[in-house]
Backbone as numpy.savetxt, mean C-alpha at the origin, in Angstrom:
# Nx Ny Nz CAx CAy CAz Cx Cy Cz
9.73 -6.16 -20.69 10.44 -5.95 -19.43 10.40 -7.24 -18.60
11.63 -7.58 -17.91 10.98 -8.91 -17.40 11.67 -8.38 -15.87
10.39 -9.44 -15.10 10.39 -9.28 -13.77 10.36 -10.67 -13.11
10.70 -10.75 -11.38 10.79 -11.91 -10.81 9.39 -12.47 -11.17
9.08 -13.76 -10.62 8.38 -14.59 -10.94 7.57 -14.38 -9.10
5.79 -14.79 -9.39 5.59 -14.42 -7.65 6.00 -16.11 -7.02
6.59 -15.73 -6.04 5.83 -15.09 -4.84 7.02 -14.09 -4.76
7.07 -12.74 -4.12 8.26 -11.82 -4.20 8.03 -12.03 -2.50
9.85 -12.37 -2.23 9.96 -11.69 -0.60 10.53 -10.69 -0.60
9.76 -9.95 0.45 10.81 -8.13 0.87 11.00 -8.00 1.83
11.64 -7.15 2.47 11.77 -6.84 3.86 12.33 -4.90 3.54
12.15 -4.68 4.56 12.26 -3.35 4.76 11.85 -2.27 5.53
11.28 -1.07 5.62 10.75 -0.20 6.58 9.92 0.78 6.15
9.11 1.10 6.95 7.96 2.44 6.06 6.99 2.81 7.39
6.25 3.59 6.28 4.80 4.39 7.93 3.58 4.39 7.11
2.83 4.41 7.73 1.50 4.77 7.45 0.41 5.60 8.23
-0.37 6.06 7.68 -1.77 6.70 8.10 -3.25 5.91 8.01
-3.75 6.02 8.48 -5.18 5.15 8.66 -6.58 6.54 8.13
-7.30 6.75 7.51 -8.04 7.58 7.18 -9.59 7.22 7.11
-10.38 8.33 7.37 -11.96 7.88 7.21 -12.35 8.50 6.05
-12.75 8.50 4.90 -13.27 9.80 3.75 -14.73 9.08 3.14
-15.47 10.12 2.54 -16.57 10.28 2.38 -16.83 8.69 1.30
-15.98 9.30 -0.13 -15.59 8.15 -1.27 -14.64 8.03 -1.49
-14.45 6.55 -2.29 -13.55 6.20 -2.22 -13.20 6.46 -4.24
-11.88 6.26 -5.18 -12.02 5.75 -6.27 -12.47 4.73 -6.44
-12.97 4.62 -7.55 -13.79 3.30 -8.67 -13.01 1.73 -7.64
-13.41 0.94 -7.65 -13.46 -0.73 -7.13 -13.56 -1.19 -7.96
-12.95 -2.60 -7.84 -13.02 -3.58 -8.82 -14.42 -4.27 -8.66
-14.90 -4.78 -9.21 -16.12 -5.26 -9.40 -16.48 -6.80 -8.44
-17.68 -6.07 -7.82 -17.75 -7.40 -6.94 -17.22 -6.67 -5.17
-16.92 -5.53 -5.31 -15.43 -5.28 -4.25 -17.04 -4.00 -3.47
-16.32 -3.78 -2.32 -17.43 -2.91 -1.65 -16.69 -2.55 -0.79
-16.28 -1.10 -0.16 -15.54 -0.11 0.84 -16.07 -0.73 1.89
-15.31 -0.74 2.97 -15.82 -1.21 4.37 -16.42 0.21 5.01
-17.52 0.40 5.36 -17.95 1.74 5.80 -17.91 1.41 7.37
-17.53 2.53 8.23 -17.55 2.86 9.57 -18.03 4.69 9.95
-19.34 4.40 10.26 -19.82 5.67 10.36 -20.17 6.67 9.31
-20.45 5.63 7.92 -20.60 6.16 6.55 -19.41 6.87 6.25
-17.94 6.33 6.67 -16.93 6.61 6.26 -16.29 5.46 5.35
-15.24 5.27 4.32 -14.48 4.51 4.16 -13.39 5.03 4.89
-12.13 3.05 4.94 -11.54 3.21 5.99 -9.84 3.41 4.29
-9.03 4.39 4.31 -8.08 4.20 3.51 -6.85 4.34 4.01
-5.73 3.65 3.71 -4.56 3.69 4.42 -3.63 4.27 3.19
-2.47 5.04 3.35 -1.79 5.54 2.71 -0.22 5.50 3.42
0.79 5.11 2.58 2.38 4.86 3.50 3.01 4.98 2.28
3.89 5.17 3.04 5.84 5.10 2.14 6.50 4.04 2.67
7.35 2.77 1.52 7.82 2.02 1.97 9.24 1.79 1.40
10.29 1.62 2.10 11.32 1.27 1.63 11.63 -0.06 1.63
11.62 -0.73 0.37 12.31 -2.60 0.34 13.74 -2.31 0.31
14.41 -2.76 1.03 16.47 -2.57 1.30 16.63 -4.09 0.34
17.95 -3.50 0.22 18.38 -4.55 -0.24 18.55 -5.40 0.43
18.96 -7.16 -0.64 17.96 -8.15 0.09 17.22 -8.52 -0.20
16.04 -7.77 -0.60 14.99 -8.34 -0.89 14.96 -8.36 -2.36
13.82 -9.09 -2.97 14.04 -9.65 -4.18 14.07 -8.58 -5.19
14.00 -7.54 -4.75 13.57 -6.14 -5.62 13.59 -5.30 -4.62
14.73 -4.34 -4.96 14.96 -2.99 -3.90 13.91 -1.80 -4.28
13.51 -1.59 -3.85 12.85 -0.69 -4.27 12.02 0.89 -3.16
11.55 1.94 -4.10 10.77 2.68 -2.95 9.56 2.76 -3.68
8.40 3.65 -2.37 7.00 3.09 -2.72 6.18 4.02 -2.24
4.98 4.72 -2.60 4.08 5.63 -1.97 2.67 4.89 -2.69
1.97 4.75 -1.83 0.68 3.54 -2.29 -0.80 4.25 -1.24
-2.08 4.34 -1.68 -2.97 4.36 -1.48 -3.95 3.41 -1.51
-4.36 2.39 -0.24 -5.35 1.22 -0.46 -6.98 1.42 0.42
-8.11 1.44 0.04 -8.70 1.15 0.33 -9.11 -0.25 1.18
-9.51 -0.07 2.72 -10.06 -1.30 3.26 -12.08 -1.52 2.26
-11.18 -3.17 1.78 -12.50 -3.50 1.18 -13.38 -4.49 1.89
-14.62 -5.15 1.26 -14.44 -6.35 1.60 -15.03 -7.29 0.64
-15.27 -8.78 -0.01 -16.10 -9.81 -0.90 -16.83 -9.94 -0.33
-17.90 -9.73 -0.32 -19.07 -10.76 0.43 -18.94 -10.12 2.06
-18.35 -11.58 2.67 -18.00 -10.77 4.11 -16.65 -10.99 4.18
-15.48 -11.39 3.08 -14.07 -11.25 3.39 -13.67 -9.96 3.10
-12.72 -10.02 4.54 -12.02 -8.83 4.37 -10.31 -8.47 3.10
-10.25 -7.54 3.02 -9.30 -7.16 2.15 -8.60 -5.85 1.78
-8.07 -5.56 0.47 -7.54 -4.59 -0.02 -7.34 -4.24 -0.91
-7.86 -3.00 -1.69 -7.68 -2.75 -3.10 -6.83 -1.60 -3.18
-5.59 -1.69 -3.47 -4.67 -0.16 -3.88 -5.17 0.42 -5.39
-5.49 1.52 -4.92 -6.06 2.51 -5.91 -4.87 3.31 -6.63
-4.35 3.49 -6.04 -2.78 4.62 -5.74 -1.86 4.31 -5.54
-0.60 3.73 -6.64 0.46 3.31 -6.16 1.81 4.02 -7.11
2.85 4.11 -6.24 4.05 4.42 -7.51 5.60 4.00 -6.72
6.17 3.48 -7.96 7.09 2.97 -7.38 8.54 3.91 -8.08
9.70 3.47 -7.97 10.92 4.21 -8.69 11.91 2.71 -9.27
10.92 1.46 -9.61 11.62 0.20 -10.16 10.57 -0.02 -11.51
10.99 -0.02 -12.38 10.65 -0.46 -13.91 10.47 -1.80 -13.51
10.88 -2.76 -12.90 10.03 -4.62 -13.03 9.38 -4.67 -12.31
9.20 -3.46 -10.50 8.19 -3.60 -9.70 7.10 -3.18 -10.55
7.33 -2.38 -11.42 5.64 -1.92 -12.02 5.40 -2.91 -12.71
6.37 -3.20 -13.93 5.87 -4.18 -14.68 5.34 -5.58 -14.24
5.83 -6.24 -13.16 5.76 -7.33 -12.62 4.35 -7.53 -11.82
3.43 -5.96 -11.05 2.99 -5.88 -10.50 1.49 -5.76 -11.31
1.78 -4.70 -12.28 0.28 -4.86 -13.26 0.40 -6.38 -13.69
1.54 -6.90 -14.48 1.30 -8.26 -14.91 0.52 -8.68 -14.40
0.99 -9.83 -13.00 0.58 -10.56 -12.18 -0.57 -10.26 -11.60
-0.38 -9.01 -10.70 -1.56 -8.86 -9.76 -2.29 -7.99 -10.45
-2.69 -6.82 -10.93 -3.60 -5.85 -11.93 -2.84 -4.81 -10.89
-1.95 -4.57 -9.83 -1.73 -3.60 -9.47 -1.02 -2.04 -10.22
-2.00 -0.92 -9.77 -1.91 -0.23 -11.27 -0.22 0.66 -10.73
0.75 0.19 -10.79 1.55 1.75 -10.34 2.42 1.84 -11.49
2.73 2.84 -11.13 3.19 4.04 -12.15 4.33 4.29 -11.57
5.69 5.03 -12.48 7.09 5.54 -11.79 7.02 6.67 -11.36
7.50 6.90 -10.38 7.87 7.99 -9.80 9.20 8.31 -9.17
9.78 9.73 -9.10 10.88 9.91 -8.20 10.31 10.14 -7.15
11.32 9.04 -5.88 10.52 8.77 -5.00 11.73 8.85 -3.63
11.39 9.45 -2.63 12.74 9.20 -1.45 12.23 8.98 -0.30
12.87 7.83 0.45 12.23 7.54 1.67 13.48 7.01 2.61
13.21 7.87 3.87 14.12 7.56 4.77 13.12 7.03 5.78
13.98 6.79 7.15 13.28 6.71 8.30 12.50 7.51 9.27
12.31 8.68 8.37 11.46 9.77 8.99 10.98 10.32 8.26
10.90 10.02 7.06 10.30 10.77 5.97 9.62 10.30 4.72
8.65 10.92 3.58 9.04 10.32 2.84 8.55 11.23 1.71
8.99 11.04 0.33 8.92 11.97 -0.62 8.56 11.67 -2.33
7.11 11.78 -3.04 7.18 11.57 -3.93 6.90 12.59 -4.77
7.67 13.27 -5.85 8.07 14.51 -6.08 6.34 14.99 -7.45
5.73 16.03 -6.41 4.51 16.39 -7.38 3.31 15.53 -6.92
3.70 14.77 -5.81 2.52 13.51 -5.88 2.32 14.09 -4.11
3.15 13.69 -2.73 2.90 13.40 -1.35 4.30 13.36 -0.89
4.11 14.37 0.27 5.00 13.81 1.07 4.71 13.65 2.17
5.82 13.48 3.74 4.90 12.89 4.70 5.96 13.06 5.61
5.95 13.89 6.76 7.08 13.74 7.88 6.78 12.41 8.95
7.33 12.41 9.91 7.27 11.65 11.53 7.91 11.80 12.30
6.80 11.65 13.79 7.87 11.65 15.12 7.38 10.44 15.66
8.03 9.77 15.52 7.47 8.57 16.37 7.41 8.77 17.99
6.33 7.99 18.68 5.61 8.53 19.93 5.91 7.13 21.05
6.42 6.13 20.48 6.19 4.91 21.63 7.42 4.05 21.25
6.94 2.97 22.12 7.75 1.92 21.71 7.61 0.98 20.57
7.76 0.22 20.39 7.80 -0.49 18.87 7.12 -2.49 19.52
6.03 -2.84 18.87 5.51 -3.69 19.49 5.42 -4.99 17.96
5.59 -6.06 18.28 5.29 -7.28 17.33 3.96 -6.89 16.56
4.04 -7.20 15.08 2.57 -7.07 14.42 2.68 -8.21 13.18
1.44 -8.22 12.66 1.47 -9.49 11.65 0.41 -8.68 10.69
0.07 -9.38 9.62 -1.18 -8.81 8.83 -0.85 -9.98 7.60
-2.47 -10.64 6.64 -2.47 -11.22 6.36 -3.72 -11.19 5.45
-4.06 -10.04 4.64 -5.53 -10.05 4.14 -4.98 -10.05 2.99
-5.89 -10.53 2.10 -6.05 -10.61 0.78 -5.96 -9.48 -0.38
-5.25 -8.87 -1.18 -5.43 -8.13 -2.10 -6.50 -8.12 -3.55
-7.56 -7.69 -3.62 -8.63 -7.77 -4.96 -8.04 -6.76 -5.57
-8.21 -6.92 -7.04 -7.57 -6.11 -7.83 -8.32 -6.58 -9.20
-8.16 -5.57 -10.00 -8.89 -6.06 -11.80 -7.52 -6.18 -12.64
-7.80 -7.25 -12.80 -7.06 -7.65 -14.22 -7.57 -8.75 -14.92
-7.46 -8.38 -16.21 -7.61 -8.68 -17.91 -9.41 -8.78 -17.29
-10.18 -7.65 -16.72 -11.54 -7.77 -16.86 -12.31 -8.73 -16.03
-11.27 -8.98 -15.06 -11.86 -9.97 -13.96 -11.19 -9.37 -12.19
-12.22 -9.63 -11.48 -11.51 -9.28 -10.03 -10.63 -10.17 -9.36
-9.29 -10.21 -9.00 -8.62 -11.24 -8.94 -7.84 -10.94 -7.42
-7.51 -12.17 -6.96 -7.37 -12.11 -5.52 -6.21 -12.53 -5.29
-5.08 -11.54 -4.09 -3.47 -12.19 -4.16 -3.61 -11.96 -2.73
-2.81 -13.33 -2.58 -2.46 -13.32 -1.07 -1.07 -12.39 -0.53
-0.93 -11.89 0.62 0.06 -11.48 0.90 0.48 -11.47 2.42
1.01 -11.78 3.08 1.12 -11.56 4.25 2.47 -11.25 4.74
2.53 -10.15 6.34 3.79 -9.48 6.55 4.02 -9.55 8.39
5.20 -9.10 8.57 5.37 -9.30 10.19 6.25 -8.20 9.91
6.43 -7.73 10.88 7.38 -7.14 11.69 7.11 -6.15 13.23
8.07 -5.01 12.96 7.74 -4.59 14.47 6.97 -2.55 13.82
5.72 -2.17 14.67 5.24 -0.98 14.17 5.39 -0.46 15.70
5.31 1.32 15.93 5.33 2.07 16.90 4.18 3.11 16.54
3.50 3.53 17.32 2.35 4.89 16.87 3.24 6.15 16.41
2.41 7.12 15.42 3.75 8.33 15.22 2.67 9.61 15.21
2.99 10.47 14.86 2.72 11.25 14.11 3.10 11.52 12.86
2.20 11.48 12.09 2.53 11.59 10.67 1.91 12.83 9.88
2.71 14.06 9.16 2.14 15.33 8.94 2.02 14.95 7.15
1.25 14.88 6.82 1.13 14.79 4.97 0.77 15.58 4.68
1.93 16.06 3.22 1.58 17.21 2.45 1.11 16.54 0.95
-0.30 16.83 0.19 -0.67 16.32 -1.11 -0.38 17.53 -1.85
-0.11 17.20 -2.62 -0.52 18.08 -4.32 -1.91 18.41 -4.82
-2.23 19.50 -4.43 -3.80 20.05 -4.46 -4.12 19.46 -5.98
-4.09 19.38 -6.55 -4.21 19.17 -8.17 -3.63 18.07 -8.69
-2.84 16.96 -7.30 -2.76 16.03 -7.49 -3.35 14.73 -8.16
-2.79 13.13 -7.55 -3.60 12.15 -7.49 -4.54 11.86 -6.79
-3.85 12.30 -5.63 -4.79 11.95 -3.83 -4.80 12.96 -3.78
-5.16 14.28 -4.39 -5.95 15.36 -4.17 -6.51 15.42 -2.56
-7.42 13.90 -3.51 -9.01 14.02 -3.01 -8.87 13.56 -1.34
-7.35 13.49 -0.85 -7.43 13.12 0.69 -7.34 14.24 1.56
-7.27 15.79 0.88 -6.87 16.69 1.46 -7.87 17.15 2.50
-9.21 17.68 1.83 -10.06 17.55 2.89 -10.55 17.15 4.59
-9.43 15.93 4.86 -9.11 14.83 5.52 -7.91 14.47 6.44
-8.28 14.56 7.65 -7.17 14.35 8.37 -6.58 12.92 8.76
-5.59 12.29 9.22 -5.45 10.93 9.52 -5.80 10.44 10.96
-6.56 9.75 11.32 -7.41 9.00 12.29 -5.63 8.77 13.29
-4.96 7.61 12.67 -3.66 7.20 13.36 -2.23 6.74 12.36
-1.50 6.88 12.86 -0.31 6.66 12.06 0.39 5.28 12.77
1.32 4.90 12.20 2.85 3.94 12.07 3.70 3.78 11.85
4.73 3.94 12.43 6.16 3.43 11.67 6.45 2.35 11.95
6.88 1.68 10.73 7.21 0.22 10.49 8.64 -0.24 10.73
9.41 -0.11 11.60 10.88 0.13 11.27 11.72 -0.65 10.76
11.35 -2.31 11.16 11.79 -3.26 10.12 10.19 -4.42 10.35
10.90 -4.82 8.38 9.40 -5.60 8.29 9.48 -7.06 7.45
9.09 -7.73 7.47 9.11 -8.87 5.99 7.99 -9.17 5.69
7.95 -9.57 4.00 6.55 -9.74 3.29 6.53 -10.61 2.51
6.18 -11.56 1.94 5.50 -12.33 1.03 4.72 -11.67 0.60
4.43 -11.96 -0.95 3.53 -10.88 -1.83 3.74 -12.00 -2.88
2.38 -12.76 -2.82 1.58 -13.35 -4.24 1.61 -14.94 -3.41
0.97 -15.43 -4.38 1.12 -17.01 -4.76 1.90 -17.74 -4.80
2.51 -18.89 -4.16 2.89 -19.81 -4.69 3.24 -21.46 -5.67
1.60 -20.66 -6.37 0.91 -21.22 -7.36 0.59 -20.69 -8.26
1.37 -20.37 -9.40 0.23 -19.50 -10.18 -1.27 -19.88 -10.37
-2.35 -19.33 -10.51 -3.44 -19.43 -10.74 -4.43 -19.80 -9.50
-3.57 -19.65 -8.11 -3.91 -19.68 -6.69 -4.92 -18.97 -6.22
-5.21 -17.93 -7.60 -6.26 -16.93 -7.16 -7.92 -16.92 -7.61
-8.70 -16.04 -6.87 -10.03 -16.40 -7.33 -10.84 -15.44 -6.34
């Protein structure tokens, strides 16, 4: 299967939830959950890349806040996309594990069929944001590190998520979301512009 080459730019729109839970899934090695109140901290969203970007695509992803040592970061445990080169391109390069799914995401919603879905009302106004941490991830048996960084504009929401008891993310049900986001437009850089930039 062949896919773009990194660094991938996207742009597009999505939401998220912010979560505290007891455990987290397996880490890449070397990698350690950021605990707050003997909680880990996990974020879970739906993202739409529009066209435009180097790969259109939709997205429902589960990441753990990690950290190296004392850098901070991110390991997605949980990801699925509805693009055959985003997956392929993504285990390649980065070890990111996702899988296909039928997947639908609007601006108030979002839907991955058997896996999560997720309503919103957004609550405010929409304010400048940036983010810029590092992704750890395992591949070929080593913990490997991708840069990524994104801007755009987020608003607070409410966000209602429905899992699949017998699901993937089951295990978030238990669990309510701390705070939400909608992203309404965004841009990203995702990887290197070096191969072998990582470490």
């Amino acid at each position: 299967m062949d896919y773009p080459p990194e660094p991938w730019d996207l742009h597009g729109h999505g939401c998220a939830s912010l979560w505290a839970v007891r455990s987290t899934p397996p880490l890449p090695d070397g990698v350690r959950p950021v605990r707050v109140l003997g909680r880990s901290l996990v974020v879970t969203g739906f993202v739409a890349y529009l066209p435009g970007s180097l790969l259109p695509y939709n997205e429902l992803l589960a990441a753990v806040l990690v950290r190296r040592g004392w850098r901070l970061g991110l390991t997605i445990t949980h990801i699925w996309v509805d693009s055959e080169p985003s997956k392929a391109g993504a285990r390649a390069m980065w070890g990111i594990p996702k899988e296909l799914a039928d997947l639908d995401v609007t601006r108030l919603s979002g839907d991955a069929e058997g896996i999560a879905a997720a309503r919103l009302v957004p609550k405010g106004a929409t304010l400048p944001v940036k983010a810029a941490l590092p992704l750890w991830q395992s591949l070929g048996g080593r913990t490997t590190r991708t840069p990524f960084r994104a801007g755009g504009r987020a608003a607070p929401t409410r966000l209602e998520w429905r899992f699949a008891a017998k699901g993937p993310l089951g295990w978030l049900l238990p669990h309510r979301p701390l705070l939400g986001a909608v992203i309404p437009e965004f841009r990203m850089r995702f990887g290197s512009d070096r191969a072998g930039g990582r470490g």
